[in-house]
N, C-alpha and C positions, 0 to 999 in steps of 0.2 A: 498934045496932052499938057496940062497944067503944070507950073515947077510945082504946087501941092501937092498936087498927086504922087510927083516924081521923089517928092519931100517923105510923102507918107509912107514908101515903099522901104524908108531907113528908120532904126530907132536910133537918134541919136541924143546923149547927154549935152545938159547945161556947162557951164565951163565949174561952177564949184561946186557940181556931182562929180566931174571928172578929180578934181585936187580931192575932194573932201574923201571919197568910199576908201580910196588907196590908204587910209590912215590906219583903216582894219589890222593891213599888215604892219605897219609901225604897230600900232597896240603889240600884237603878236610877237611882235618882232624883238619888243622890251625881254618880254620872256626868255626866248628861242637863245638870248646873248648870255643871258643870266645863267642857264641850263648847259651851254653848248661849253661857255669856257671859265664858268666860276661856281656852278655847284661842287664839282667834287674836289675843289679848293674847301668847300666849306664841308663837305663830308667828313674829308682826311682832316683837314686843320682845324676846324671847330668842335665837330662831333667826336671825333677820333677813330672813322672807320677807315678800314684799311682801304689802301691806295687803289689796288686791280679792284677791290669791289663799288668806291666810290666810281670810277671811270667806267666801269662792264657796267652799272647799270644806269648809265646816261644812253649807254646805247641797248639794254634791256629794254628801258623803259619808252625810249623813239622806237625800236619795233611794237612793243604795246601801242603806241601811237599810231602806227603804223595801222594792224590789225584794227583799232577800231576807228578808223578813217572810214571806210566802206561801210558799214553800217552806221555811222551819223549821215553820211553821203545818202543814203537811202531814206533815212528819217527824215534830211532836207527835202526832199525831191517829195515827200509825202505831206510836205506841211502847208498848213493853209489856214491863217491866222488875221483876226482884225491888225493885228501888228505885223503880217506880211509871211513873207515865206524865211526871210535870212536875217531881221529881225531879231527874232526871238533866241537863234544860237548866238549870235554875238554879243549881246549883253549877257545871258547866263554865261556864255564861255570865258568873261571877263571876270562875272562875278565868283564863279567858281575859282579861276585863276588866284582871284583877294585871296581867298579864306585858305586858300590851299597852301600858298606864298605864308602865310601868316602862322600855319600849322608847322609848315615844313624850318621854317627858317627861323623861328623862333617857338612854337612848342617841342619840338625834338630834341632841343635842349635842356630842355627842363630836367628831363631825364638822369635821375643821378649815373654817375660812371660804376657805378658798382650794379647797372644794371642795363649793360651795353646791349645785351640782344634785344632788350623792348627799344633800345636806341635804332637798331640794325630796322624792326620793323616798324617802328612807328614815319622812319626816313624812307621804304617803298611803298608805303601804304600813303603816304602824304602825296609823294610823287606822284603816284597813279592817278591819284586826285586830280593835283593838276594836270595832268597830261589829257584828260577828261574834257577839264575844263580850254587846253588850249584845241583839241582838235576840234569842239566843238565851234570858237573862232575861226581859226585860219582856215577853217573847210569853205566858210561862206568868203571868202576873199577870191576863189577860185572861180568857184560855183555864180556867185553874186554878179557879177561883170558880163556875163551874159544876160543881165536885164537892164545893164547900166546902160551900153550901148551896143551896135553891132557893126559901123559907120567904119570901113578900114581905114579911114585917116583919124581917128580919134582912139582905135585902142591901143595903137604903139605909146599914144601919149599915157596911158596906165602905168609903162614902164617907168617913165619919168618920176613921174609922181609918185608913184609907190617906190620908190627910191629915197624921195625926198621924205616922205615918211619914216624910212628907214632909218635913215639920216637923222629922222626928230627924235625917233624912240632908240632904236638900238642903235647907233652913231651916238649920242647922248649916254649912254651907260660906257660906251669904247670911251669916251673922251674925258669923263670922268673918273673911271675907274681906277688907274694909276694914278692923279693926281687924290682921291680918296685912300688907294692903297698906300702910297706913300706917309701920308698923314696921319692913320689909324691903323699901322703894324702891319699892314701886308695884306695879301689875299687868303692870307689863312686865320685869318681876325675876325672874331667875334663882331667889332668894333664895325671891320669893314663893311660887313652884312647889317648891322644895326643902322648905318646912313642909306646903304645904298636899295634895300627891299623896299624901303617904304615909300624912296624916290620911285621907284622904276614901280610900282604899285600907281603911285596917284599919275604918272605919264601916261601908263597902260590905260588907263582910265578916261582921261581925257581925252586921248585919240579915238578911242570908241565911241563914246560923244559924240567926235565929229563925224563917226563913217556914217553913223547912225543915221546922220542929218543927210548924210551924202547920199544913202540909198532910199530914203524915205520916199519920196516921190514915184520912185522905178519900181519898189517892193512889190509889184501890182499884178493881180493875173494877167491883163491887157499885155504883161511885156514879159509872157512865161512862152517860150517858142513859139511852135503856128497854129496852136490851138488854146490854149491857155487853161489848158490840164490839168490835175494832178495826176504825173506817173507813181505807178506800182507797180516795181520791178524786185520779182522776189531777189536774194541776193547771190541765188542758186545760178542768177543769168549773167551772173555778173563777167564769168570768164567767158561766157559767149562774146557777149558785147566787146570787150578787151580785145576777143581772139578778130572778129569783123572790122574794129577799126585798126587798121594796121599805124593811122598817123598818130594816132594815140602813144600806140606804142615806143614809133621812133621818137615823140617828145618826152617819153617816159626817160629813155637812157640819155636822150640828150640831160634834161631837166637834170635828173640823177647827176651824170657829169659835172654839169655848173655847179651843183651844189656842194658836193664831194669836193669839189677845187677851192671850193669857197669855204666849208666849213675847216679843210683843213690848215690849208694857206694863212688863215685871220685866225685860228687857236692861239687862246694867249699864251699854252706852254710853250707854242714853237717859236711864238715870236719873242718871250722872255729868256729862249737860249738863243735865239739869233740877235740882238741886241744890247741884250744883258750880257749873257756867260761871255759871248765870240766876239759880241766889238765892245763889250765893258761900258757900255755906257746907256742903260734901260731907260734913263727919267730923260737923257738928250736925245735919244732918237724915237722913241714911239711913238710923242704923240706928233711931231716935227712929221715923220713917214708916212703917218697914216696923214693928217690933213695934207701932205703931199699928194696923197694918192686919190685922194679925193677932188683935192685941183685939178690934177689930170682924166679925173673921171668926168667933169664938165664938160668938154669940148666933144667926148664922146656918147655923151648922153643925145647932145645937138644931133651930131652924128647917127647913132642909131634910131632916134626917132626919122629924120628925114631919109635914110635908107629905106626903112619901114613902110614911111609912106609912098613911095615912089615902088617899093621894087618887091615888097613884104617882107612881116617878120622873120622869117624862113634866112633870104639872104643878107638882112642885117644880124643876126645870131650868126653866119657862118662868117661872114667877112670878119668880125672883132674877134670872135672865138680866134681863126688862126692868126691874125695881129698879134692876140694875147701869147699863143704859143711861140708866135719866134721872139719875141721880146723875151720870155721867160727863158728862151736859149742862152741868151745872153746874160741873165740872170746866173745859171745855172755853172756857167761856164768862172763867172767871176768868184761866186762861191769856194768853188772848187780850187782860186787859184788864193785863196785866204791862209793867213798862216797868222798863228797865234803870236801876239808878240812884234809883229810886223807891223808899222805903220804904213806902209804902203799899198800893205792889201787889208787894211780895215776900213770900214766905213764909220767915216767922221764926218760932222759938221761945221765944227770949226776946232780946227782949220781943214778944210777941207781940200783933197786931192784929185788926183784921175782917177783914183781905182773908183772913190766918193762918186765922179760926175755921173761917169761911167755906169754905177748902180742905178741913179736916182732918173738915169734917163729910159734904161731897159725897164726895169721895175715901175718907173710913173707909167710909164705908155701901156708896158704890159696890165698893171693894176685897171688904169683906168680902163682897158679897152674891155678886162674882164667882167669887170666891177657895173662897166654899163650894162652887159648881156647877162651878170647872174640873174635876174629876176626875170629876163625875157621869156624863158618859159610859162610866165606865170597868165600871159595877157593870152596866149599862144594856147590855153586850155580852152581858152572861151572859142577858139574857131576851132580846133576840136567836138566841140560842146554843140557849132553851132553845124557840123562837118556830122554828127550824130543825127541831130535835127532833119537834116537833109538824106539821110541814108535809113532812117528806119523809122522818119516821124515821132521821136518819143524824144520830149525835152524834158533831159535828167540831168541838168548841169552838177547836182549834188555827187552822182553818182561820178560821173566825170571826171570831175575836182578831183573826189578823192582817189579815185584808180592812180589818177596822175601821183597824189603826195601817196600810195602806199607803197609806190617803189622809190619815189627822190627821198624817205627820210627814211628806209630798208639801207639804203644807199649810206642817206645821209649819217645812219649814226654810228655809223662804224668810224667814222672821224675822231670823236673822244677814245676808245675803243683803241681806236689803233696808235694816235699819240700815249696814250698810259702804258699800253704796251711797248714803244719803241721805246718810252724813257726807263721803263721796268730793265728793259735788255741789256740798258747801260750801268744799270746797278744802284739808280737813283729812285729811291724809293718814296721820297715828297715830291710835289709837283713843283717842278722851278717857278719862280718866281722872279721879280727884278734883280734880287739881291741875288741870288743864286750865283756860285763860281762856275766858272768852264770845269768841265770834266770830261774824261778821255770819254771819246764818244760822239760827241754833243754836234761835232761838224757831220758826218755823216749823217745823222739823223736830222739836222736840220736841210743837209740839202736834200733827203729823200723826200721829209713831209711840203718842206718848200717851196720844191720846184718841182720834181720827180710824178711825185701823183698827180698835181693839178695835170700837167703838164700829159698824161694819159688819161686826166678823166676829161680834158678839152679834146684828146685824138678820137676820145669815144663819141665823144658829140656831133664832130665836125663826119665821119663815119657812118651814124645812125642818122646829122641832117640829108644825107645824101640821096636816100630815097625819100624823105618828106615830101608829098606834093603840093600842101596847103601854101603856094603862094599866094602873093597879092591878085594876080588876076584869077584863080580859082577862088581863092575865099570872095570876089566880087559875084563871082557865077553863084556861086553856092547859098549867098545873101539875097539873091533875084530870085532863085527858084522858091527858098523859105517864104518871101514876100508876098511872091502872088500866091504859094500855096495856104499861106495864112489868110491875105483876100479873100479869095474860095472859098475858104470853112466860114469865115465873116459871112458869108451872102446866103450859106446854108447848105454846103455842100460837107459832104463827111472828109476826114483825114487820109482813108482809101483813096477816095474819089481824085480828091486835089494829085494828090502825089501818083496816080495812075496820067492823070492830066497832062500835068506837067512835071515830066521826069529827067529835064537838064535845058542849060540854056536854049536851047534853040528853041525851046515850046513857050518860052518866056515872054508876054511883049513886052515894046521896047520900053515904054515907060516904068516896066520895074527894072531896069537893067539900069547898073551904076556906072557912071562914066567913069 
């Protein structure tokens, strides 16, 4: 048989479809940073609402995100547009994102203070807004990568790139942020939000632009499963489907996991008491730590792509995941041997010491090795997606996608949530900030949210990857059976037929079968 033929049995992406769609999530991702660790900076410090209710409804409002995940997920999977199928949410989910950004962050204010409850609701009502607007993005970042490609050597590299994304949009507002905070009063400044909304507005912007270009080509029924359908699944099936795919679910609490570790661990309260209040010195260490950790994420990016492709995403997520956790032991352990006042147990840069080396080696390695695998779940929906495809013939990536995000941001937003609350308990009732002094308290609470939780929502992962069976050489099988099931319906056979046909590798021939 022909290498065309053997060509045609894979859908695989161009090399700047593969960089360019990942930008989705940077757009998104501008948001997700703004939301997760400076809104209720701006609630409490700008508007004047109170602390527990700034922070409770960041994570009010990701459950509302939550809930209406699955039903845009359904409306995906229903669409069918001269502008494609995922198209059409990600530019309104951007354009909604403007206006809502522009309502929340600056009309909210307008609002005299002698007339705080229209403040109270005009700041959930804006919100929900957005929240609208970003589920209706970040749904198609999930969903969408199942028509980019299907090729297992090219979607470990999604991780990559939608990293490096991450890196443009929300990497970009981390790295700004205290050097704008510091300049324009802090995080609870008017000022600060006056620079920073309108940057992370016109970034969000242009990375959607580019995913735009990224999925333009693929947007096509030709590359919608093995028939090239539109599903209609009421939303009534939706626990069915959840309850049938068991891998589903184990990438659910993994996902969940990563994310939980991630949104807590990078919270700028925690890391404004760990820096600021505990080693006294916020503007010398943050942004020093974080580009630290990101140099150390490098080597591991290499890393888990090349795992990936050899051995599949499955055991490059379990091998970093527990890398990450024994390094955060060490982490954990130096913490603990901290004492105020002490220069031998602070972390300093210069001049720097053992306790210093000692950190930046547990914490790079640990950072980086995490840092490569938070978003591994993301590429990992698509052989779900395509693990669906193959067990019940019905291509619903929408629906998918979002099963997956409505338990990782369920998960996810208990992170703000629970930092307002641990800082609540200590008797501080503004959110720290650089300037912030140490207060009794402040070391337990940062090694719980620091180290503590990441550190069980990686035990949770590595746990839940353990019955996952979507490896490298099953998602190969399961790409061959799709292929020639998709053949079949081509030549004019029905979606029964095919899949009565042929119902696992061995009914395969060889030339759809991937080496």
């Amino acid at each position: 048989m022909s290498e065309e033929k053997k060509t045609a049995s894979v859908n695989r992406a161009k090399a700047y479809q593969l960089v360019l769609f990942p930008m989705n999530n940077g757009a998104t991702n501008v948001y997700y940073i703004l939301t997760m660790n400076f809104i209720a900076y701006y609630a409490n410090g700008v508007l004047g609402l109170a602390l527990m209710f700034a922070t409770t409804m960041v994570t009010v409002m990701r459950l509302f995100d939550a809930v209406t995940d699955p039903i845009i997920g359904a409306l995906i999977d229903r669409t069918s547009t001269k502008f494609g199928k995922f198209r059409p949410y990600m530019v309104l989910g951007n354009v909604i994102m403007i206006v809502s950004s522009l309502l929340l962050y600056f009309g909210a204010r307008i609002v005299p203070d002698g007339m705080m409850w229209l403040r109270y609701v005009c700041f959930v009502l804006f919100y929900a807004l957005y929240v609208i607007g970003y589920t209706f993005q970040t749904a198609c970042t999930r969903s969408g990568q199942t028509c980019l490609t299907n090729d297992p050597n090219q979607r470990p590299l999604f991780t990559i790139f939608n990293t490096v994304a991450s890196l443009i949009g929300m990497g970009l507002v981390q790295f700004l942020a205290p050097i704008l905070g510091e300049k324009l009063g802090g995080y609870n400044s008017a000022a600060f939000f006056d620079v920073l909304i309108p940057l992370a507005i016109v970034v969000s912007a242009l990375l959607t632009v580019l995913a735009v270009i990224g999925i333009w080509e693929k947007d096509r029924p030709e590359f919608f499963g093995v028939g090239g359908r539109q599903e209609k699944v009421p939303l009534r099936e939706y626990v069915a489907i959840l309850k049938a795919n068991k891998e589903l679910q184990r990438l659910m609490v993994a996902g969940a996991g990563c994310k939980l570790a991630f949104s807590i661990a990078t919270n700028m309260t925690v890391l404004c008491m760990l820096y600021g209040a505990m080693m006294n010195n916020y503007s010398g260490l943050y942004l020093p730590m974080m580009i630290l950790g990101y140099v150390f994420s490098v080597p591991f990016f290499l890393l888990t792509v090349r795992t990936s492709q050899k051995h599949g995403q499955k055991a490059s997520l379990v091998r970093y995941t527990a890398l990450a956790l024994v390094m955060y032991v060490g982490v954990l352990v130096l913490l603990l041997f901290w004492k105020q006042g002490n220069p031998a147990f602070n972390l300093s840069l210069t001049p720097i010491n053992i306790y210093s080396i000692l950190f930046i080696i547990f914490f790079g390695v640990g950072y980086g090795a995490y840092y490569a695998t938070a978003d591994m779940p993301i590429p990992m929906v698509a052989d779900c997606s395509d693990y669906e495809t193959y067990r019940s013939g019905r291509y619903i990536p929408g629906i998918m996608g979002t099963l997956f995000s409505l338990v990782d941001k369920l998960v996810s937003s208990l992170g703000s949530t629970i930092v307002g609350a641990a800082v609540a308990m200590i008797g501080i009732h503004t959110l720290p900030d650089g300037n912030t002094p140490y207060a009794e308290g402040m070391h337990g609470v940062v090694i719980v949210l620091f180290c503590i939780v990441p550190m069980l929502a990686w035990i949770a992962t590595l746990i839940a990857m353990k019955g996952y069976s979507l490896t490298g050489a099953r998602m190969k099988e399961i790409q061959a059976v799709n292929a020639v099931r998709k053949d079949g319906i081509s030549k004019g056979m029905t979606l029964e037929e095919s899949m009565e046909t042929w119902k696992d590798i061995e009914d395969v021939p060889e030339e759809f079968r991937q080496k």
